[in-house]
C-alpha positions, 0 to 999 in steps of 0.5 A: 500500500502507497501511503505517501502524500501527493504534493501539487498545485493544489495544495498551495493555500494562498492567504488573501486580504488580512488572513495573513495577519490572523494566521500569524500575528506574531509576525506583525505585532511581536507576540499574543501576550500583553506586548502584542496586545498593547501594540495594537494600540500604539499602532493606532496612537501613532497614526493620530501621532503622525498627524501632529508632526504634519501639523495637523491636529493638537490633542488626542483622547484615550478612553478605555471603556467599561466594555474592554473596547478602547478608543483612540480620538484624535483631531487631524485631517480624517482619514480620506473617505472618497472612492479610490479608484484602483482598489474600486472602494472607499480609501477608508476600506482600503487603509483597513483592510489592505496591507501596506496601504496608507498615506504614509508612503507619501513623503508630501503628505507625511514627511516623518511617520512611525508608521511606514510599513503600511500595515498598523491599522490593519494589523488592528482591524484584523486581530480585532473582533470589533472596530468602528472607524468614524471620521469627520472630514468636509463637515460631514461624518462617516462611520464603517464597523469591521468584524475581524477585519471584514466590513459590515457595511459600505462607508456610510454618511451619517451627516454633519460634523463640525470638525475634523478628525479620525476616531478608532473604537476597537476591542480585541480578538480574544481568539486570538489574545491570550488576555484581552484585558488593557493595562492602564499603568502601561497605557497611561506610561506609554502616552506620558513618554509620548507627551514628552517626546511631542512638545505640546500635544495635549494628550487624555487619557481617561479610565472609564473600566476602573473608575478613574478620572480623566487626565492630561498630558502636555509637556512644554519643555520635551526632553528637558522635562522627560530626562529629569522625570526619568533620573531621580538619582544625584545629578553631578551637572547643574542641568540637563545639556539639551542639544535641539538642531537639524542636519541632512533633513533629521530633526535630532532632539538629545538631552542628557545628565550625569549621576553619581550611579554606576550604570548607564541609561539611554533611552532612544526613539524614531519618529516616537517609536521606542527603539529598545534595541538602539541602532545607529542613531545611538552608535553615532551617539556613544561615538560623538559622546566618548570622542568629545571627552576623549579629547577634552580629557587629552587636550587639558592633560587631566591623566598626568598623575593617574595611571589608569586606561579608560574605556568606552564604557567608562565616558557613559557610567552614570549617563542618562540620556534620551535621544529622539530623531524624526527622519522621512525614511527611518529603515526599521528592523521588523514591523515591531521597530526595535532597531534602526538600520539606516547607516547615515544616520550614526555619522550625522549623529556622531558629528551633532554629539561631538560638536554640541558637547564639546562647546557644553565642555569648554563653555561649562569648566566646573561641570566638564570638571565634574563628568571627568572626575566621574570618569576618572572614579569609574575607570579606578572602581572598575580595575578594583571591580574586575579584581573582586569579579576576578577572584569570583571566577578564579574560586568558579575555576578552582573549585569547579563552582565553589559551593557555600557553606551555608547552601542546602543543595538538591540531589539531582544535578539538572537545571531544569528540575531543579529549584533553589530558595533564597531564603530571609535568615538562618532560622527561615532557612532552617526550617525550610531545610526541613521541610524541603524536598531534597530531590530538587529544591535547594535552599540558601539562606542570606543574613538579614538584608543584603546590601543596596547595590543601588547605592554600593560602588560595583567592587564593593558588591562583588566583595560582599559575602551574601552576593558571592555566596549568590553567585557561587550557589547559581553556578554563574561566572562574569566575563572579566573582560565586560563587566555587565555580561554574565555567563549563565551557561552552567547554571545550576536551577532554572527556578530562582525563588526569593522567599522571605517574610510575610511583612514590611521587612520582608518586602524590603529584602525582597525590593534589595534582592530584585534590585541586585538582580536587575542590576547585576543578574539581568538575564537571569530574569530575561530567561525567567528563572527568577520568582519570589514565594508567597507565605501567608501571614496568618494562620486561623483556626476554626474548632480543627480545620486550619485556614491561611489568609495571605493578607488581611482582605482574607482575614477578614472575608473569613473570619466574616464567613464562619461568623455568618454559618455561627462558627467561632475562630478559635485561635489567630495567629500572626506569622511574624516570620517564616522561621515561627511556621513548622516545617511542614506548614512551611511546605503546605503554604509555600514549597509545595509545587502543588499547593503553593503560590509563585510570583515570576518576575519579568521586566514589561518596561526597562525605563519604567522598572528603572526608574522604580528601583532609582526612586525606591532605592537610590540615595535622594530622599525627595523622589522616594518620600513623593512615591510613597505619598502616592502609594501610601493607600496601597501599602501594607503597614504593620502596625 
């Protein structure tokens, strides 16, 4: 019998319209999960963003409905509504259901767009299960509703209008997200960035699904504005040096600070776009910006008495930057648009940078002064760091991973099964030594709260006992020659949980330890490996059955449902620490892959997660006490 499968002509699919889109939409927006998800909407902000940099339109309007629609309102020209005669429809139905059709493709109608692949709106349209499009144009409105990207009707004149504009009210397919619910932190951060990044532009946003009032956005400064919102750490210049100009056709728009950190920060956008992965606008950056110092540095003779070699990282260690460039032609790698490629742009850069910063330099003694100081100090910290980072891998070599004494290790040796709990003090971690399972979860306690690397200078944290044993116990080495990379190749658990008490205290170690890791152990919580355990904090007793509550909502709505069945709590107890539970309660709540709770961790915002850990574990006062005025309603306070 032939069981073979015959290959022809037939056997060719051909995806017409949007189907494309909806057979792989990863391809267009990233991924189904809350990236794609919220890149829906950016698709559609940047197209009322492009008609504010045509000069069309001054305010745009963000509701999120009660419906889990989203609206998006702007007040530009409308997209054209008049018969297009190649596609023998309506332009409208043509930008909403054609892919790469747009006015984007016309330097005369838009000469700096985000959106230039031509596929933004109808990606949207595609993926949604709904879209109504209205647009007021010619003193009249027009309305056409799609379903999964197929209109419901023809272009339909519903009358007069009295301005003009372009109105999206959208929800997204939940056949296709995995979870169609919008987060207002992101979306509320994404258009903060943008309002900064659009002098003027007033932009609302208003929360209808949780009640929240509507709020404006407008900056009249731009990056000024945006790179002191951004740096909440010691600044050592008097203000951010802000470079404004134009040069072959690019408007390039650069502020930057120094701090007394030891880690750099550039943030980079094109025509609004966040490019997360820089590109040659940045390159052309860093290389104005270190031959600038270098010259200054070589020209006033400030190495004659320090007998160091200062690298290119070193010209950037306690840099802010933002950069944002507006160009008609920016050639993006992907439809996602996280990198820039155009090869012109690093030398435009580059000599913009070097020329500006050198006249701050010269013009500015005291604070050139300041940033060469900084340099030299991080160039001396560094030779000091890479000594302690030496003596780290050297341990790593010789011992073939040293392993603490403190550390309770597994039996099985692959990383994939295996789990390790850093845990808060030695009587925590005796108790969950004992309630372990051996087989795979190891458990290495850490004395009291680690050190605050936000605020620690770099050889001092890898001389710190509690980090060495960190890094020892993981199984990971440094690269002496580049100290932010790690090498994670021989790590020893893919699952990292950080496990400590309950309460206030317990959250604070839990900040200082994903601090260290955001900071030194990056990857690690990039290849999700990282987790914080969830104990509970009170233990109830009801006659013989026992109830955990994990905060004091639970406690309540419990102790409310056994009064209400006239059922006496007999004994509450408040766990003040990991080390008060027995063993096996400790496993029961919080060990036990079956029973238990994890919380992973993952960076959805690099700018929003590092202004977070700046502000709650930096060294000024200010930012930290106005965070915890905002949040004071949130905290879970020990009394």
């Amino acid at each position: 019998m032939n069981n073979k499968i015959l290959y022809s002509a037939d056997d060719i699919k051909v995806l017409k319209g949007l189907d494309a889109v909806r057979k792989r939409p990863s391809m267009y927006i990233g991924d189904v999960g809350v990236k794609g998800l919220h890149h829906l909407l950016n698709e559609v902000i940047d197209n009322s963003i492009d008609e504010f940099l045509a000069g069309y339109g001054n305010t745009i309007d963000v509701i999120l409905e009660k419906d889990n629609f989203i609206t998006v309102k702007d007040n530009g020209r409308g997209i054209p509504v008049d018969y297009h005669a190649n596609e023998k429809k309506s332009a409208l139905e043509v930008v909403m259901t054609v892919l790469h059709a747009g006015g984007k493709f016309n330097q005369k109608i838009y000469k700096v767009s985000g959106g230039l692949h031509g596929v933004g709106i109808s990606c949207v349209n595609a993926l949604s299960s709904s879209l109504i499009v209205t647009v007021h144009r010619n003193k009249c409105k027009y309305l056409q509703e799609y379903k999964r990207g197929i209109p419901q009707s023809d272009v339909n004149n519903l009358g007069y209008s009295d301005y003009n504009g372009t109105v999206i009210r959208f929800m997204p397919d939940k056949d296709i997200f995995n979870n169609i619910d919008w987060n207002y932190k992101i979306i509320f951060n994404r258009l903060q960035e943008l309002s900064f990044l659009n002098k003027k532009l007033k932009i609302n946003i208003e929360n209808k699904k949780d009640n929240l009032p509507k709020t404006s956005l407008i900056s009249s400064n731009g990056l000024y504005d945006f790179i002191l919102f951004v740096d909440k750490k010691q600044h050592i210049i008097d203000n951010p040096l802000c470079i404004n100009t134009k040069s072959n056709n690019i408007d390039i728009d650069i502020a930057l600070l120094y701090n007394n950190s030891s880690y750099e920060n550039i943030f980079s956008y094109v025509n609004n776009i966040k490019t997360i992965e820089g590109g040659t606008h940045v390159s052309g950056f860093k290389r104005g910006l270190t031959r600038s110092l270098k010259n200054y540095i070589e020209k006033y003779n400030f190495l004659k008495n320090v007998k160091i070699n200062i690298t290119s990282d070193d010209y950037r260690e306690g840099l802010t930057a933002i950069l944002s460039i507006k160009l008609t032609d920016p050639q993006f790698e992907g439809q996602t648009k996280t990198k820039l490629g155009n090869n012109n742009v690093l030398g435009i850069i580059d000599i913009v940078t070097y020329n500006k910063l050198s006249i701050f330099l010269e013009e500015n003694p005291k604070q050139a002064k300041n940033i060469i100081n900084k340099i030299i100090m991080s160039a001396t910290a560094r030779q000091a760091a890479r000594k302690a980072r030496e003596l780290i891998q050297k341990k790593n070599i010789l011992t073939n991973c040293i392993i603490p004494g403190k550390l309770a290790d597994c039996i099985d040796n692959n990383p994939e099964n295996c789990e390790i709990f850093l845990v808060e003090g030695d009587s925590a971690g005796g108790t969950a030594k004992q309630g372990r399972n051996k087989n795979n979860q190891a458990i290495l306690p850490l004395k009291g709260k680690i050190l605050n690397v936000e605020k620690a200078a770099e050889h001092k944290i890898y001389d710190n006992d509690e980090i060495k044993n960190i890094f020892n116990s993981l199984g990971i080495s440094i690269n002496i020659k580049n100290n932010k990379e790690l090498n994670i190749n021989k790590i020893r658990y893919h699952k990292i949980i950080i496990m400590t008490d309950a309460d206030v205290d317990g959250s604070h170690i839990n900040t200082l330890i994903l601090t260290f890791f955001f900071r030194y152990m990056k990857d690690i919580i990039d290849k999700g490996y990282l987790y914080i355990a969830c104990p509970p904090l009170y233990s109830v007793y009801i006659g013989k059955i026992r109830k955990y509550c994990w905060n004091e909502t639970e406690l309540k709505n419990v102790i409310q449902y056994y009064n209400n069945k006239n059922k006496n709590i007999s004994n509450i107890q408040r766990y003040k620490g990991l080390g008060e539970m027995n063993y096996d309660q400790l496993w029961d709540t919080t060990m036990n892959p079956n029973t238990r709770f994890l919380k992973r961790i993952q960076i959805n915002d690099f700018n929003i997660t590092n202004r977070t850990f700046s502000t709650l574990m930096g060294s000024l006062v200010s930012p930290r006490r106005k965070f915890i005025e905002n949040n004071a309603c949130n905290a879970n306070i020990d009394i």
